[in-house]
Backbone and ligand atoms as CSV (ligand in chain L), in Angstrom:
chain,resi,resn,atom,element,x,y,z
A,1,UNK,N,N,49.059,166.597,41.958
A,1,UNK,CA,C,48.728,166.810,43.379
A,1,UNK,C,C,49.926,167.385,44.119
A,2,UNK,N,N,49.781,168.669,44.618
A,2,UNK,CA,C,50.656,169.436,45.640
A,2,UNK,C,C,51.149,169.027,47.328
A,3,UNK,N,N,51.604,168.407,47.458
A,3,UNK,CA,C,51.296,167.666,48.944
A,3,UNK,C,C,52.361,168.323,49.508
A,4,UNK,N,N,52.645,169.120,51.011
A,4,UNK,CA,C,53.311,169.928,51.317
A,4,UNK,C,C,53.361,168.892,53.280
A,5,UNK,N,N,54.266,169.392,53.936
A,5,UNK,CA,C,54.251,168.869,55.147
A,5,UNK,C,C,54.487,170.132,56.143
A,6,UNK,N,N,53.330,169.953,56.997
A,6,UNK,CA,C,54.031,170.881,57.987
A,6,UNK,C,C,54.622,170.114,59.643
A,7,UNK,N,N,55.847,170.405,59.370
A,7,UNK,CA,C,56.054,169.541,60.391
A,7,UNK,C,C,56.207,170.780,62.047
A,8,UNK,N,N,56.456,169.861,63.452
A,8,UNK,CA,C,56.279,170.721,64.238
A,8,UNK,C,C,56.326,169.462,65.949
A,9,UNK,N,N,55.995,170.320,66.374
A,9,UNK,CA,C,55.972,169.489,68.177
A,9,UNK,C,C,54.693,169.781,68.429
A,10,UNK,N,N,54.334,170.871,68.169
A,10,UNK,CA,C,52.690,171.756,68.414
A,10,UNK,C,C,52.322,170.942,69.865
A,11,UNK,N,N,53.309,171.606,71.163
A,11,UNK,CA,C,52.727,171.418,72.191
A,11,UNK,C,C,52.409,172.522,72.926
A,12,UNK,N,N,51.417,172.960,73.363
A,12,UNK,CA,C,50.065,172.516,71.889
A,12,UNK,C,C,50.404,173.509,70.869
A,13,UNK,N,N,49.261,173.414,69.653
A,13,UNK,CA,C,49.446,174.207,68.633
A,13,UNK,C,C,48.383,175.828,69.184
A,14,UNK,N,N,49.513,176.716,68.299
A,14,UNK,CA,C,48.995,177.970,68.610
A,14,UNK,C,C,48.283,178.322,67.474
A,15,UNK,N,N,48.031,180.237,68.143
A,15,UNK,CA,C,47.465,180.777,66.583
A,15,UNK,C,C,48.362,180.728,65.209
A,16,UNK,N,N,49.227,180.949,65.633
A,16,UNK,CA,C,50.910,181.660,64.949
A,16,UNK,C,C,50.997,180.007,64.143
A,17,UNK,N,N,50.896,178.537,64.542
A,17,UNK,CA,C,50.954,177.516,63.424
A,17,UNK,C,C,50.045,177.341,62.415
A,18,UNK,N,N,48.087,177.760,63.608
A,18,UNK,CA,C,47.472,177.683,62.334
A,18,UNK,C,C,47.247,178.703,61.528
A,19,UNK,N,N,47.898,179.837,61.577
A,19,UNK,CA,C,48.131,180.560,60.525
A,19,UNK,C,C,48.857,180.183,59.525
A,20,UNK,N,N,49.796,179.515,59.601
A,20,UNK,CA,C,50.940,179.000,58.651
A,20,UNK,C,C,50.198,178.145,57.929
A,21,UNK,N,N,49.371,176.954,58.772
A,21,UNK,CA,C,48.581,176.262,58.452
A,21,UNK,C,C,47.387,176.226,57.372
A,22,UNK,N,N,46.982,177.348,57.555
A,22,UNK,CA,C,45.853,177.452,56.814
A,22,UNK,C,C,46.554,178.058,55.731
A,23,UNK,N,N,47.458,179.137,55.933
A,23,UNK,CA,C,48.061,179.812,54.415
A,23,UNK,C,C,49.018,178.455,53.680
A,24,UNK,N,N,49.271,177.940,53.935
A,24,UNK,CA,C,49.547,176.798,53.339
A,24,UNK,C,C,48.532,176.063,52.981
A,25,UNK,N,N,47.421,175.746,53.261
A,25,UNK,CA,C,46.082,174.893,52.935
A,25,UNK,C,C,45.718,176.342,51.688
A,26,UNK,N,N,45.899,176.973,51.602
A,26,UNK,CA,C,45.255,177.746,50.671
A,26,UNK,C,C,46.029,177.846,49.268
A,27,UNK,N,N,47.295,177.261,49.349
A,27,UNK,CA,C,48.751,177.074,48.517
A,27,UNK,C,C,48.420,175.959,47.803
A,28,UNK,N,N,48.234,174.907,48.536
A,28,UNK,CA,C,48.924,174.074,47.886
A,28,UNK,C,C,47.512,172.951,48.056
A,29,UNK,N,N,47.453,171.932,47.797
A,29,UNK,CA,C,46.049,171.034,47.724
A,29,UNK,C,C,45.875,169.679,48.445
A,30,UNK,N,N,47.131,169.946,49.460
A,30,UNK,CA,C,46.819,169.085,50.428
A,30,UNK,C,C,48.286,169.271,51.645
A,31,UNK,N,N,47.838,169.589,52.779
A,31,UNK,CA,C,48.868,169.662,53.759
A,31,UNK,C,C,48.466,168.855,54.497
A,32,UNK,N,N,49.724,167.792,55.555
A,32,UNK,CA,C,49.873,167.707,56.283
A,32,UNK,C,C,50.842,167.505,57.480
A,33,UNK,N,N,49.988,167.664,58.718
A,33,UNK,CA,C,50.646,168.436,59.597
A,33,UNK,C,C,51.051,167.399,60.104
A,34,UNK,N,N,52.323,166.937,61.027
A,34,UNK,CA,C,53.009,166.093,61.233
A,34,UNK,C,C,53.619,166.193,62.512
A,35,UNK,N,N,53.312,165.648,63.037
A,35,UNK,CA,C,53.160,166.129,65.094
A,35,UNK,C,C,54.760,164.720,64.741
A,36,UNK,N,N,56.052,165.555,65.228
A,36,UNK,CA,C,56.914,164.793,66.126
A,36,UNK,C,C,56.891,164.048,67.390
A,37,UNK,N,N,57.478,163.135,67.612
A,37,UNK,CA,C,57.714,162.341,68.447
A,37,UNK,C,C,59.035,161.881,68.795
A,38,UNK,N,N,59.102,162.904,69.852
A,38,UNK,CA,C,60.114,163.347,70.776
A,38,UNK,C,C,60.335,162.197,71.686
A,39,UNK,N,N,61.085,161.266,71.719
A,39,UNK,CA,C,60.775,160.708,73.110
A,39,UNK,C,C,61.906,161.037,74.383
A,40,UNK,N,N,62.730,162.166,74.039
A,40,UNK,CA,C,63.697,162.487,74.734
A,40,UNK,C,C,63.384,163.557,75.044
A,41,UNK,N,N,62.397,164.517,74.487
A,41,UNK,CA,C,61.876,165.709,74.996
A,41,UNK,C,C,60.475,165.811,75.930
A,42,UNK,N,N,60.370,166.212,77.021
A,42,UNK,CA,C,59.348,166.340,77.769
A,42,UNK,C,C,58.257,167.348,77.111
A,43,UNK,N,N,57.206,166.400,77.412
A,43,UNK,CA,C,56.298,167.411,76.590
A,43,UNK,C,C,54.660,167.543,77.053
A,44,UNK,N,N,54.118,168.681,77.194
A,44,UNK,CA,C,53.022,168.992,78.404
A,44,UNK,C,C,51.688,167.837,78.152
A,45,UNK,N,N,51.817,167.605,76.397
A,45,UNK,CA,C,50.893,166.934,75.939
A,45,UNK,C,C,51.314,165.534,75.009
A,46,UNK,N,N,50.714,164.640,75.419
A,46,UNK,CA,C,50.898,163.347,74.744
A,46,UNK,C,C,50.989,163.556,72.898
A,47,UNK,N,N,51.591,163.018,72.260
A,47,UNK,CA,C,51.656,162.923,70.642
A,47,UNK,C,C,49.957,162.767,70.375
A,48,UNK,N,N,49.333,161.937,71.135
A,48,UNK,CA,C,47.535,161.389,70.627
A,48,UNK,C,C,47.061,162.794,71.351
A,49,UNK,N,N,47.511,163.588,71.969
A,49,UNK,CA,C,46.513,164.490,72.541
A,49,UNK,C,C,47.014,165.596,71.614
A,50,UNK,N,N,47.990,165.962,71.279
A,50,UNK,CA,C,48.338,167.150,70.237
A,50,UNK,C,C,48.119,166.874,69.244
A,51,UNK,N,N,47.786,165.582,68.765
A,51,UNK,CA,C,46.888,165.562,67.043
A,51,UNK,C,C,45.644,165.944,67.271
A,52,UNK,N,N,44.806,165.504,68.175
A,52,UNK,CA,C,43.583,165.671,68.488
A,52,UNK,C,C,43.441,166.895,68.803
A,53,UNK,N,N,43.651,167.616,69.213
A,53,UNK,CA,C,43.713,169.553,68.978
A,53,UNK,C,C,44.074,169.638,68.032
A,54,UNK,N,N,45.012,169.117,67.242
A,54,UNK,CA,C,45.165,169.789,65.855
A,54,UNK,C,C,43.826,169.604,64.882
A,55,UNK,N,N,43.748,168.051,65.259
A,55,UNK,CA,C,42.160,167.967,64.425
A,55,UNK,C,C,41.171,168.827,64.729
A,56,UNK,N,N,41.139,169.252,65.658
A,56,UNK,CA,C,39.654,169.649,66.132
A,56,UNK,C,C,39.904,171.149,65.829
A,57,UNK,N,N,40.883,171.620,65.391
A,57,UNK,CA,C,41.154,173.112,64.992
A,57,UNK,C,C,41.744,173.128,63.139
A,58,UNK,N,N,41.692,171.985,63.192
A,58,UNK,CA,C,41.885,172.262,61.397
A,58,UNK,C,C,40.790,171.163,60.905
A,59,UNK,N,N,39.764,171.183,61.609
A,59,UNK,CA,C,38.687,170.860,60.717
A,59,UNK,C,C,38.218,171.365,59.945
A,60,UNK,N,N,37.939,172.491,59.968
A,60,UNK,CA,C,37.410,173.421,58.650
A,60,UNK,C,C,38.312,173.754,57.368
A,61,UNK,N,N,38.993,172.891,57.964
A,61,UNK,CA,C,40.097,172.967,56.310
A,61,UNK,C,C,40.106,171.310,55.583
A,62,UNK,N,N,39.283,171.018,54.598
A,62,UNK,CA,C,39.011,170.171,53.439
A,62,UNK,C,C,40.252,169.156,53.626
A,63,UNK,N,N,41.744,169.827,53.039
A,63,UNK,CA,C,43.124,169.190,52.406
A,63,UNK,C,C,43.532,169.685,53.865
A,64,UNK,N,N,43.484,169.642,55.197
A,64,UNK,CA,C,44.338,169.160,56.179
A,64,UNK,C,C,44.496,168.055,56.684
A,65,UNK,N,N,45.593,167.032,56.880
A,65,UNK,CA,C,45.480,165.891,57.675
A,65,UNK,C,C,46.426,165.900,58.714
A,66,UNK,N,N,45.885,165.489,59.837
A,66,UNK,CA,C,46.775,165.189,60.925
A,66,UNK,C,C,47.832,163.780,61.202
A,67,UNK,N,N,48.853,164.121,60.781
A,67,UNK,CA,C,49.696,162.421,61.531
A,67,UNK,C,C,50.718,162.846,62.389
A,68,UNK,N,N,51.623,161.652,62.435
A,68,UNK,CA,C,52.724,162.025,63.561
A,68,UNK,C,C,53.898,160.960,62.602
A,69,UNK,N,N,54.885,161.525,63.154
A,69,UNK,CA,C,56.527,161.082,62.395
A,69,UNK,C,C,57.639,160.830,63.700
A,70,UNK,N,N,58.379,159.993,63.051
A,70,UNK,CA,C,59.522,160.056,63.985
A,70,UNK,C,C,61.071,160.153,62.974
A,71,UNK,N,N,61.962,160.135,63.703
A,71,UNK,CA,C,63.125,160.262,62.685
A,71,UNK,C,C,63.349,161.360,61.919
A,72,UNK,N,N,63.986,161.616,60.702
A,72,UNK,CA,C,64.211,162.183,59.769
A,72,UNK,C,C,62.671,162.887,59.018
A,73,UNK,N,N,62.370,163.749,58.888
A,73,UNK,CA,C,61.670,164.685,57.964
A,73,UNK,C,C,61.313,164.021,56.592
A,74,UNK,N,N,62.874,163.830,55.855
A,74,UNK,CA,C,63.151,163.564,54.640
A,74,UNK,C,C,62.810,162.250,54.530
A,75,UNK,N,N,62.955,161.292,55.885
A,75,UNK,CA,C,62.400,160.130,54.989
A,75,UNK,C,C,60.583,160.296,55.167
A,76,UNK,N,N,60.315,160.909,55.990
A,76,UNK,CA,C,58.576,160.846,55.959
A,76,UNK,C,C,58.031,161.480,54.698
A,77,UNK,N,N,58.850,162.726,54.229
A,77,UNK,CA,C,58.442,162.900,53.112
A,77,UNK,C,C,58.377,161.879,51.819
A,78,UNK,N,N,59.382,161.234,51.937
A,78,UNK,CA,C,60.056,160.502,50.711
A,78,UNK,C,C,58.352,159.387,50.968
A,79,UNK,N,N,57.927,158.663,52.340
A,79,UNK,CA,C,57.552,157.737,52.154
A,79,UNK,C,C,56.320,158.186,51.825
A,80,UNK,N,N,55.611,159.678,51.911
A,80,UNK,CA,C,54.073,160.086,51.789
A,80,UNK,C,C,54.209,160.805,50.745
A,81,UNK,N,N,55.324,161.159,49.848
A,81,UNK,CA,C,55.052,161.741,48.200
A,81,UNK,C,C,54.928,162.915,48.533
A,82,UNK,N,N,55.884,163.769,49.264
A,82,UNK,CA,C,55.953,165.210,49.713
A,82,UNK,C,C,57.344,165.459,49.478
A,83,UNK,N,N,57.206,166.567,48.475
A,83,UNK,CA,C,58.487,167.450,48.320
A,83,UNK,C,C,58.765,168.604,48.828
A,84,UNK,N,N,58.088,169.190,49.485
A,84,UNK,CA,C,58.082,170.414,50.168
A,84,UNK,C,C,57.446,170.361,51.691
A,85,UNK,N,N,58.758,170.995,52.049
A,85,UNK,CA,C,58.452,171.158,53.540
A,85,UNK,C,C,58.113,172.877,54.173
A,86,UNK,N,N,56.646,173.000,54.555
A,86,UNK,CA,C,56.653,174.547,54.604
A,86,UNK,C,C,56.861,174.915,56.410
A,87,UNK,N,N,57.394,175.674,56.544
A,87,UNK,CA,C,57.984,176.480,57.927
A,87,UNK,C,C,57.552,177.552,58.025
A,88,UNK,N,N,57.392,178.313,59.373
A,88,UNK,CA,C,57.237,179.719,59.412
A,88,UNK,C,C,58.505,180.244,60.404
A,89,UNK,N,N,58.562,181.142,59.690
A,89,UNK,CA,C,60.088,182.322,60.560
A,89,UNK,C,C,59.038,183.192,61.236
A,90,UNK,N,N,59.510,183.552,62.154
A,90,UNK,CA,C,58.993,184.303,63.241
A,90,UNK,C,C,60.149,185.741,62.939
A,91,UNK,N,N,61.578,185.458,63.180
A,91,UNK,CA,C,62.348,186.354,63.520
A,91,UNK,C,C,63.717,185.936,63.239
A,92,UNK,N,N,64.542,187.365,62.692
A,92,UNK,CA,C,65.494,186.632,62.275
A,92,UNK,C,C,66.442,185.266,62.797
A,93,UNK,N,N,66.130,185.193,64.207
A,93,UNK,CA,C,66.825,184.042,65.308
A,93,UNK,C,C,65.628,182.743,65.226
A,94,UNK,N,N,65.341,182.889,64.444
A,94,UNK,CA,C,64.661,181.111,63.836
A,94,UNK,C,C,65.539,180.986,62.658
A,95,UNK,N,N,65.978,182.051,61.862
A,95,UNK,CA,C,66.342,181.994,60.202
A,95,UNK,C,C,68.047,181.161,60.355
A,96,UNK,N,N,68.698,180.887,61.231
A,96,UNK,CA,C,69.813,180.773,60.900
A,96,UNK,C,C,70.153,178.986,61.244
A,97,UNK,N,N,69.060,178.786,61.825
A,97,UNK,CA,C,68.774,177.067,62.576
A,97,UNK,C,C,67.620,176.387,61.200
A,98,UNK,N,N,66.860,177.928,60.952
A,98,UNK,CA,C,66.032,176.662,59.525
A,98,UNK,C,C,66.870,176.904,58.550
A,99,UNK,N,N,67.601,177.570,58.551
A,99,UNK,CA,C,68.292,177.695,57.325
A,99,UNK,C,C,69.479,176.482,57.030
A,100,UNK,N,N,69.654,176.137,58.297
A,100,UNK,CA,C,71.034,174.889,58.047
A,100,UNK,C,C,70.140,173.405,57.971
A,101,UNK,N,N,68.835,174.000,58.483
A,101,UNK,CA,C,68.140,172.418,58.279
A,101,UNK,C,C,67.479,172.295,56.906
A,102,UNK,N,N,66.911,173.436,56.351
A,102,UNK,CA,C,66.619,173.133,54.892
A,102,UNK,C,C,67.469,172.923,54.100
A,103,UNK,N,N,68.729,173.124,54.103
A,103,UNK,CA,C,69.923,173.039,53.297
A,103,UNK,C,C,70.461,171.647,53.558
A,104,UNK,N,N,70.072,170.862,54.930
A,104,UNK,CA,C,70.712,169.567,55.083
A,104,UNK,C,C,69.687,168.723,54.625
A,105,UNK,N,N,68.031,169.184,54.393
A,105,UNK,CA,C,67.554,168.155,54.123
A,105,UNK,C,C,67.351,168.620,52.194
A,106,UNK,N,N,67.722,169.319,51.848
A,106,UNK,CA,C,67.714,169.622,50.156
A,106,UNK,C,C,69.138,168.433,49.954
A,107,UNK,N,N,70.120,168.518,50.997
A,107,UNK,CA,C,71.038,167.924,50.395
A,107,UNK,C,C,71.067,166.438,50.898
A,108,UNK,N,N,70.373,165.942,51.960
A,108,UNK,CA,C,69.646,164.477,51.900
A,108,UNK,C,C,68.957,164.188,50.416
A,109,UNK,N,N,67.895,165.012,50.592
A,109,UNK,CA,C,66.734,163.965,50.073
A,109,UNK,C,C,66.280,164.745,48.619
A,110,UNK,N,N,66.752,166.281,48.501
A,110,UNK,CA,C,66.225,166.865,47.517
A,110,UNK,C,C,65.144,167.739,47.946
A,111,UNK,N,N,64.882,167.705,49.304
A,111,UNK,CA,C,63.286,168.192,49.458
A,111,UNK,C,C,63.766,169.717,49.604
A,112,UNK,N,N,62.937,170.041,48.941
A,112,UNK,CA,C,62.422,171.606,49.495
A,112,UNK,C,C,61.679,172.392,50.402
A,113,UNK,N,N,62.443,173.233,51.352
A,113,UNK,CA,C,61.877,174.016,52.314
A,113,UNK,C,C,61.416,175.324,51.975
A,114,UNK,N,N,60.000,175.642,51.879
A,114,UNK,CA,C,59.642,177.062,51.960
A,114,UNK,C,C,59.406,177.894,53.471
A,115,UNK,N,N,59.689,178.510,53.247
A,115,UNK,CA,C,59.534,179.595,54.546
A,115,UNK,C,C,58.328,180.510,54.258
A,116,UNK,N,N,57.319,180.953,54.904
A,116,UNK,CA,C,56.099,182.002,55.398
A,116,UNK,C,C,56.409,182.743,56.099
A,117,UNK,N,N,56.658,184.145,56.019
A,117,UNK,CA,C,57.196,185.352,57.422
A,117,UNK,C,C,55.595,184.786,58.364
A,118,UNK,N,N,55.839,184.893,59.429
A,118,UNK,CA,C,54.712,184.859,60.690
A,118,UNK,C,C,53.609,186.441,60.371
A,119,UNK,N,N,52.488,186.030,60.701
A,119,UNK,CA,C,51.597,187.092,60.848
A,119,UNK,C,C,52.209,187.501,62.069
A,120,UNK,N,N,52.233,189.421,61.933
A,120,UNK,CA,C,53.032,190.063,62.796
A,120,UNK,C,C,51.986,190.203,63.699
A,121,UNK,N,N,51.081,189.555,63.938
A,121,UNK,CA,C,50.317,188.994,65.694
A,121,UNK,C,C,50.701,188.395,65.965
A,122,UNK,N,N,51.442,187.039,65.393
A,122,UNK,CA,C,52.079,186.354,66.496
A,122,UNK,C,C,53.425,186.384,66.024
A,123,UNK,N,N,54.329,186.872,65.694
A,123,UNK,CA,C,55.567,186.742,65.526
A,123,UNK,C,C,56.333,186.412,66.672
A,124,UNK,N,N,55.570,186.571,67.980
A,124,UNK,CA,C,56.348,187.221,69.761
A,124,UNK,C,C,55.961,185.229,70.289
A,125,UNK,N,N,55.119,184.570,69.116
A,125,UNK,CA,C,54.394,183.402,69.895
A,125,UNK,C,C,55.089,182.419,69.636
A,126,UNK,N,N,55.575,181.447,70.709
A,126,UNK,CA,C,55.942,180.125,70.553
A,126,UNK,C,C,55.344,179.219,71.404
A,127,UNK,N,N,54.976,177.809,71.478
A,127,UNK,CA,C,54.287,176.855,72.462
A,127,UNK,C,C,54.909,177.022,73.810
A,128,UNK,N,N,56.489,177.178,73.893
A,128,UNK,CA,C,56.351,177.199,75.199
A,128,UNK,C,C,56.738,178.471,76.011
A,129,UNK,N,N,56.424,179.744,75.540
A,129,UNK,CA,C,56.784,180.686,76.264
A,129,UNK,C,C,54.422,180.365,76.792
A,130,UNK,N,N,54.046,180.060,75.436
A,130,UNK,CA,C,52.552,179.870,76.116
A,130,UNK,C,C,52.470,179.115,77.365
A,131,UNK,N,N,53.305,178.223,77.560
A,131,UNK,CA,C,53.178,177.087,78.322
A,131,UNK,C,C,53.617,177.723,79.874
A,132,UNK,N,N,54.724,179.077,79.608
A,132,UNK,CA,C,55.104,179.026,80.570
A,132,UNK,C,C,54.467,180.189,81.825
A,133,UNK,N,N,53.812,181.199,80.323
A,133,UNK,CA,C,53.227,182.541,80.792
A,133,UNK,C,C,51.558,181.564,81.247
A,134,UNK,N,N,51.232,180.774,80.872
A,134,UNK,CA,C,49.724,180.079,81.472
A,134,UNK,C,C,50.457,179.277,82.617
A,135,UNK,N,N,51.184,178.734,82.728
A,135,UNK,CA,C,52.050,178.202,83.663
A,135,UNK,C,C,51.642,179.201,85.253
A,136,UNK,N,N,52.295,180.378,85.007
A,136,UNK,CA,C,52.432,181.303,86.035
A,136,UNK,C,C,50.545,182.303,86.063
A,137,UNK,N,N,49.661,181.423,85.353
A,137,UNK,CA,C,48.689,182.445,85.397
A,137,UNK,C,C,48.160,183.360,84.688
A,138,UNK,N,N,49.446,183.656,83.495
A,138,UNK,CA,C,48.959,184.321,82.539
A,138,UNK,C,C,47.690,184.494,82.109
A,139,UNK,N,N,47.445,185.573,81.131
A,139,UNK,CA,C,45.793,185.033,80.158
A,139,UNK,C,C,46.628,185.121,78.995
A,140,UNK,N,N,46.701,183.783,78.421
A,140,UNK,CA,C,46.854,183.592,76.858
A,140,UNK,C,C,45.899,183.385,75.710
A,141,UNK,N,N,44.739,183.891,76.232
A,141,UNK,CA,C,43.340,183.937,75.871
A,141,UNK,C,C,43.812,184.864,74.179
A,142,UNK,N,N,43.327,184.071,73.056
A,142,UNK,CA,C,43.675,185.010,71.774
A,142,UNK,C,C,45.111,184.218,71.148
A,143,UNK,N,N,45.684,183.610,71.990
A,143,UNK,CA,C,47.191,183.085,71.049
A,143,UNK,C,C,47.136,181.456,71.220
A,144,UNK,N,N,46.359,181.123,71.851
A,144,UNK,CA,C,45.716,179.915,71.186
A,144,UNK,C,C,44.467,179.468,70.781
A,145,UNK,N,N,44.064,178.465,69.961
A,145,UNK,CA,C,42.472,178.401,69.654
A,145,UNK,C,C,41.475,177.803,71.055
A,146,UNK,N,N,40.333,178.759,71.194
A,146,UNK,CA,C,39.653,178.353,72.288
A,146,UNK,C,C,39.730,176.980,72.763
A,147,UNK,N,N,39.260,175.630,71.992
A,147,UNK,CA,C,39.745,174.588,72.879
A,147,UNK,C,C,40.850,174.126,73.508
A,148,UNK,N,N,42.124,174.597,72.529
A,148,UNK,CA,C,43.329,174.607,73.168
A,148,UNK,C,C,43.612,175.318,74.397
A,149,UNK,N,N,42.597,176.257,74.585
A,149,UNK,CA,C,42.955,177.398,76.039
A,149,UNK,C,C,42.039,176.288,76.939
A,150,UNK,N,N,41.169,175.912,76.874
A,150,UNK,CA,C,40.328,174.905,78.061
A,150,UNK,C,C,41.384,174.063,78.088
A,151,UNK,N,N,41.966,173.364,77.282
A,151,UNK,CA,C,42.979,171.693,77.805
A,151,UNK,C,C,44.501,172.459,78.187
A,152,UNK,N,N,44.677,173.294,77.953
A,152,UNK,CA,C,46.208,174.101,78.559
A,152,UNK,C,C,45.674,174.374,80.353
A,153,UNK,N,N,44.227,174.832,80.416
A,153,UNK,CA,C,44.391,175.421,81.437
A,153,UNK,C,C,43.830,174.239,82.400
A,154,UNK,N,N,43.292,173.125,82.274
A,154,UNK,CA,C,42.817,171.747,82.942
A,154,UNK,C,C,44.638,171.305,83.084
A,155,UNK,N,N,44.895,170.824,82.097
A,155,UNK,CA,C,46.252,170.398,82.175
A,155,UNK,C,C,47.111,170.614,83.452
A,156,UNK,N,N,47.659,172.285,83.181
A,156,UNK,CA,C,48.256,172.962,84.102
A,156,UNK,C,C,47.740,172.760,85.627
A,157,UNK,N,N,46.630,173.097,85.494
A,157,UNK,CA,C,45.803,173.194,87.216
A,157,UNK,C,C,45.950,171.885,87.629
A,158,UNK,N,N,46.214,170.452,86.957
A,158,UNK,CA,C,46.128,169.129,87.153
A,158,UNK,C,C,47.653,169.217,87.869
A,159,UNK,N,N,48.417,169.578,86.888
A,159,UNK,CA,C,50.178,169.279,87.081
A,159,UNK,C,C,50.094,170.453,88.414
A,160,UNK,N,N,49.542,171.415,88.748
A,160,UNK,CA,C,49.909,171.754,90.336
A,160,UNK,C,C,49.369,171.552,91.308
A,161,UNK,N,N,48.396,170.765,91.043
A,161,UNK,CA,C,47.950,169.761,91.998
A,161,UNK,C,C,48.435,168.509,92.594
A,162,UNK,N,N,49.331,168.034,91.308
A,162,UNK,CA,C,50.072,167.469,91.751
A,162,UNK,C,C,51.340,167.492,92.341
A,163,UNK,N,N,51.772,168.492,91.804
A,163,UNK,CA,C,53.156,169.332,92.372
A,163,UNK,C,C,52.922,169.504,94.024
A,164,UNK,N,N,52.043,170.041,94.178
A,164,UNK,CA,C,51.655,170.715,95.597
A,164,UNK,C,C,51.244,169.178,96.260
A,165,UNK,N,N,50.925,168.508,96.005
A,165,UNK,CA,C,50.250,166.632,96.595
A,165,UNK,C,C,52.258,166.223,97.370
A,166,UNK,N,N,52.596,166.599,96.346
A,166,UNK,CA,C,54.309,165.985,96.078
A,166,UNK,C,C,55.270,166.663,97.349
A,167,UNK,N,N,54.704,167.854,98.005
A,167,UNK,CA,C,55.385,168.955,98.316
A,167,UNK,C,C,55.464,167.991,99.966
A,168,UNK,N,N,56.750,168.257,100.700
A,168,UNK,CA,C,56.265,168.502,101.957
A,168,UNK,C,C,55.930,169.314,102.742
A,169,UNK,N,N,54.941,169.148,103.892
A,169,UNK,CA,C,54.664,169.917,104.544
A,169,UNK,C,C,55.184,171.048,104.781
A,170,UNK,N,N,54.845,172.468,104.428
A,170,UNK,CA,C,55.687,173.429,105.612
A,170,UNK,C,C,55.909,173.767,107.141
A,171,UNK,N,N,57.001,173.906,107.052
A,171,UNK,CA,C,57.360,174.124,108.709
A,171,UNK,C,C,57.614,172.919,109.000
L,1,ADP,P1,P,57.337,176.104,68.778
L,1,ADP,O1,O,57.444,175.209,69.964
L,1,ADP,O2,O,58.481,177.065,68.643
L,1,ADP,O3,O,56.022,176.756,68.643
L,1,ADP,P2,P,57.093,173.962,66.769
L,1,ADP,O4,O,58.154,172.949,66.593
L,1,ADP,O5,O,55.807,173.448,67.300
L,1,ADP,O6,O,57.659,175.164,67.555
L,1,ADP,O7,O,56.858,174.751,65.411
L,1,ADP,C1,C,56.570,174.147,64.203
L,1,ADP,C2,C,56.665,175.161,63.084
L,1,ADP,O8,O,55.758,176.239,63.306
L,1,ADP,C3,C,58.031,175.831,62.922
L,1,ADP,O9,O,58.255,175.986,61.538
L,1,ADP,C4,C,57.870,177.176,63.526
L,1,ADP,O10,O,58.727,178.118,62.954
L,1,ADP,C5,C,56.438,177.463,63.177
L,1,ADP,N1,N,55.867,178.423,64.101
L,1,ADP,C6,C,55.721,178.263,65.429
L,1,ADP,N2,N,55.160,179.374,65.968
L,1,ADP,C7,C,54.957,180.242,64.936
L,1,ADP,C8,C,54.431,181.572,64.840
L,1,ADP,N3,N,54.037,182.219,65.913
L,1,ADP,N4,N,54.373,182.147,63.621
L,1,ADP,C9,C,54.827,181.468,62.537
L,1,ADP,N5,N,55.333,180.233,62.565
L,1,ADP,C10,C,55.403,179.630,63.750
């Protein structure tokens, strides 16, 4: 049994992960995806609300499972029987930050990091330039999966509602 991890923040998850996602589900005979838990990083969506988009967009894949991790990589692997950790490079300015982290966790734990070049549709995509171009109004319609575009855009319209509740009066 091939068990591979994709680890990530996926707030939220885009096209550009489940591409990685699925070409990895097609590799290997069981991935899963492994939502961090940041508790020092602010983040648009709760850990239970970014698995739950992940589920609901990698359902059609058999060998995907959704969990969440904290800590070290290497020990989640060690404790779920995963030797390989798969990543996607976007551009050479991801390659020089995964490159010192696959090399620190080969020399922890032994694990192995593969890298996937990005489908050159989303190579330009990360969660939060999405976050920031829907933020201002954008249409990010196409670089995330349709339900993810309904809860980005409820979300957002919620948080400036509240922003604007928060504001004082002008004048
Ligand atoms: P981000 O906030 O940059 O989207 P994540 O921590 O959620 O980052 O990313 C998890 C993994 O998904 C990383 O390996 C990252 O390189 C990969 N990834 C993110 N976006 C893309 C993309 N557009 N194409 C390929 N891989 C991607």
């Amino acid at each position: 049994m091939r068990r591979v991890v994709c680890p990530g923040s996926f707030d939220p998850v885009t096209n550009g992960h489940l591409d990685i996602i699925g070409r990895a589900a097609r590799l290997y005979d069981e991935v899963v995806v492994a939502v961090l838990i940041n508790i020092s990083k602010q983040t648009l969506f709760t850990t239970d609300e970014r698995m739950e988009m992940l589920r609901e967009v990698t359902k059609g894949y058999q060998n995907v499972t959704v969990t969440r991790f904290h800590g070290l990589i290497v020990d989640f692997c060690r404790a779920n029987d995963i030797s390989v950790i798969v990543k996607g490079l976007r551009a050479v300015s991801d390659f020089e930050y995964e490159q010192m982290m696959s090399q620190m966790n080969y020399r922890l734990a032994g694990i192995e990091t593969l890298f996937m070049t990005t489908n050159p549709l989303y190579a330009f995509l990360r969660s939060s330039l999405v976050k920031e171009v829907a933020g201002y109004g954008g249409d990010v319609g196409g670089l995330v999966p349709e339900p993810v575009l309904t809860r980005l855009q409820e979300r957002l319209s919620s948080r400036r509602r509240e922003q604007q509740a928060g504001q004082p009066e002008p004048g």
